[in-house]
N, C-alpha and C positions, 0 to 999 in steps of 0.2 A: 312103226306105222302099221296100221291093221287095213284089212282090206275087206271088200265084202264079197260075197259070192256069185252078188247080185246084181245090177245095174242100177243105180238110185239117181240116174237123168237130172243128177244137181244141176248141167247145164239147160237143159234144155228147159227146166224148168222158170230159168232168168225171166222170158220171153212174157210168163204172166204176171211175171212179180213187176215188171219194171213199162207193162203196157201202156199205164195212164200219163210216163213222165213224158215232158217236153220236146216236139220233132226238132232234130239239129240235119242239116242239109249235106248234099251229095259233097264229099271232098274232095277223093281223087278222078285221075282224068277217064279210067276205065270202071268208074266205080259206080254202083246201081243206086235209083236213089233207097233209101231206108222204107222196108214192106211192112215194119209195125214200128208206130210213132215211142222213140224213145227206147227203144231194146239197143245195146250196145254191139255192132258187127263185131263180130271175132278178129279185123285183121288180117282174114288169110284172104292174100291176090292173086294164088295162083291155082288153079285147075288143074285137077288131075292128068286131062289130052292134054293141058300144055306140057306137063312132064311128059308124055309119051311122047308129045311132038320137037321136045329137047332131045329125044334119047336118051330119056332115064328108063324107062323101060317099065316091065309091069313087075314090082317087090318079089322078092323069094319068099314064099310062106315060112311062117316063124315055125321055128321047131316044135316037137311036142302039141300035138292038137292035129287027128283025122281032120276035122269040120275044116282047118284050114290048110291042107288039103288041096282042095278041089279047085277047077280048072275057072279062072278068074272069067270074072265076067267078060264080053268081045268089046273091048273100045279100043274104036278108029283113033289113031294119032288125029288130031286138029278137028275132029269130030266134036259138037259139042257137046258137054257134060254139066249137066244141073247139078255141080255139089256145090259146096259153101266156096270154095275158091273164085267159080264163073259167076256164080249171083251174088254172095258178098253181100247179102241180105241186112239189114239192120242197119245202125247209124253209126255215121264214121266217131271213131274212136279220136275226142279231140280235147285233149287238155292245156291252160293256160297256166302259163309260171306267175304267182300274187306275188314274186319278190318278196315274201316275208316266209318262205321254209314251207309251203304247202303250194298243192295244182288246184284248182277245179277243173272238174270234169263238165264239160259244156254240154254233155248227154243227159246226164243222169242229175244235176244240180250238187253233187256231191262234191265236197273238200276233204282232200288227202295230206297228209304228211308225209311231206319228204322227208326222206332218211340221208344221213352224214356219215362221214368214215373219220370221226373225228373221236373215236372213246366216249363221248359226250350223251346226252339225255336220249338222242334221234340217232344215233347210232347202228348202220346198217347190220352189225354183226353177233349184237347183241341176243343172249338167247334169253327166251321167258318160258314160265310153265303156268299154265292154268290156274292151278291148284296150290297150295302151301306145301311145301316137302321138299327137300333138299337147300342147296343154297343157291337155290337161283330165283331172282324176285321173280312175284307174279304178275300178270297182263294186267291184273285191277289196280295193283300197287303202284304199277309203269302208268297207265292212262290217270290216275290220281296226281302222278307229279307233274306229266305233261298239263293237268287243268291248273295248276297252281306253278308251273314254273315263272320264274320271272314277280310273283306275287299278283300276275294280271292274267294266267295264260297264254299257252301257247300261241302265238301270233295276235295275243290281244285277246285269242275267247276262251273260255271254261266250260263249255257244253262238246267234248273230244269224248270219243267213247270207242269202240272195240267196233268193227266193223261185222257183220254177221254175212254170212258165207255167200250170199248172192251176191251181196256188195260188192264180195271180193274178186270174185268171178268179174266183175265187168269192166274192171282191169288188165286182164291178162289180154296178150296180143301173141292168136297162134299161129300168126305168121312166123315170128320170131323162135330158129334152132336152138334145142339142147344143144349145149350146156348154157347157151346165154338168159339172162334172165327174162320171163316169155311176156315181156311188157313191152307200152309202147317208148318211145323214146324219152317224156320228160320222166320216165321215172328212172334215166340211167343216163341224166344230161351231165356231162362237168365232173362223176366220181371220181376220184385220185385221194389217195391217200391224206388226211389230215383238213379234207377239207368241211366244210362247214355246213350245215342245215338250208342257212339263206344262202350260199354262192353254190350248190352242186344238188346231185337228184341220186341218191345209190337206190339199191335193191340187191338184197341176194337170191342167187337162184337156188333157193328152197322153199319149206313148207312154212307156211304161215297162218298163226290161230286166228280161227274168226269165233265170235262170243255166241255160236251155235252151236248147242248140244247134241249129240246125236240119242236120238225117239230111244233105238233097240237097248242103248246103253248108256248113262247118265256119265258114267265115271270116262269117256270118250268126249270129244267135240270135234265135229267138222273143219277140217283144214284145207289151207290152198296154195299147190305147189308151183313156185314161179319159174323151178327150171321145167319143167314137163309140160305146167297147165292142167297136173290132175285136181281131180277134188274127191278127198277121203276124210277116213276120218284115223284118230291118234288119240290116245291113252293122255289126258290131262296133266297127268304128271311128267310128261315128256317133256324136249325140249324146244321149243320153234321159234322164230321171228315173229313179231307183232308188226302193226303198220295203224295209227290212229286214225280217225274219219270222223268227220261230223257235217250235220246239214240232213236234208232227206226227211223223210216224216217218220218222226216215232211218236208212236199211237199206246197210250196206256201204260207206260213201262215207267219204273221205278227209276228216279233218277240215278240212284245208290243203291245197292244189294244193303239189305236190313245187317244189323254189326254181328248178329249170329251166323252169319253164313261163313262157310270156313274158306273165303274164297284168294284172301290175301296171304 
């Protein structure tokens, strides 16, 4: 996994990719309603004073690094504080189970595949790489069998494609501690071992490819990790977890990579 030196605001970027989609309404009981129509809230309920006003206290600076350091800003226990925990900005994070092995996301109009702990095609544990090399199939090869599984696709449709890194992002729920998978619940409803697509919801908490390349480096693509909620990017020939999606507007794109591209 490669890192950059630099800040490349993957999230914060969401907020204009996803401005136009559909307002979905306040859910929880302390919860604000949504400040830009359709951006997906991150999840987090809890404010920083409120930890101070538990007696968590204010973090020990992390080793290594002057700049962190220095003498933390003054916040009163129970004093308010405008970060993302007390305002909870955006739209609640709300997906329905289709009974047939995928959620929709009632924010964004996206359909996901749910993952299995079953060995099988949806298989939570399964690794893929980008690119051809090695022996591990690639993410083009995986989302071509999911459109033809079954001879009708996956859950009845054939337009399943490789989610691309904003997507992915609108998923993560950073309310939710390492090591657990940093999602909301139905993508972690029912998992146990051996079970099935359509009766369970897994996820692993790791890195997962989105079909987003990264600008500085071709031979790279943008990834998105479920136990952290980071977003980086990793060497194509690596190894990650996939997750299929469809639905959503795609504008001008190829439904198929042309048969010269070396990407299976």
């Amino acid at each position: 996994m490669t890192r950059r030196g630099h800040t490349r605001a993957s999230v914060a970027a969401l907020s204009l990719a996803l401005a136009a989609l559909p307002l979905a309404g306040c859910a929880r009981e302390r919860e604000e309603c949504p400040s830009a129509p359709g951006v997906p809230a991150t999840g987090q309920q809890r404010s920083y004073a409120d930890r101070l006003a538990a007696g968590a206290g204010v973090p020990a600076p992390s080793p290594g690094g002057a700049e962190r350091a220095a003498t933390p800003a003054p916040v009163v226990p129970g004093h308010p504080v405008p970060d993302d925990g007390a305002l909870r900005a955006g739209s609640a994070l709300r997906f329905r189970d289709n009974g047939d092995g995928t959620l929709s996301d009632e924010t964004t109009g996206l359909v996901w595949e749910k993952k299995s702990d079953d060995g099988g095609l949806h298989d939570k544990d399964t690794l893929f790489t980008w690119v051809e090399g090695g022996p591990l199939t690639t993410i083009w090869a995986w989302i071509d069998a999911v459109n033809h599984e079954g001879g009708r696709g996956f859950a009845g449709r054939t337009d399943w494609r490789i989610p691309n890194v904003k997507e992915l992002v609108t998923i993560l729920d950073y309310s939710v501690p390492s090591p657990q998978a940093a999602v909301p619940p139905a993508f972690t409803a029912g998992c146990k071992d051996g079970c099935r697509v359509d009766a369970c919801s897994c996820t692993g908490a790791s890195y997962y490819w989105s079909s987003t390349s990264d600008a500085l480096n071709e031979g790279s693509s943008w990834v998105v990790g479920f136990g952290n909620g980071a977003v980086g990017v990793a060497a194509k020939g690596g190894a990650m977890y996939v997750r299929a999606v469809r639905g959503g507007t795609v504008s001008g794109a190829r439904a198929r990579p042309r048969k010269e591209e070396p990407w299976r």
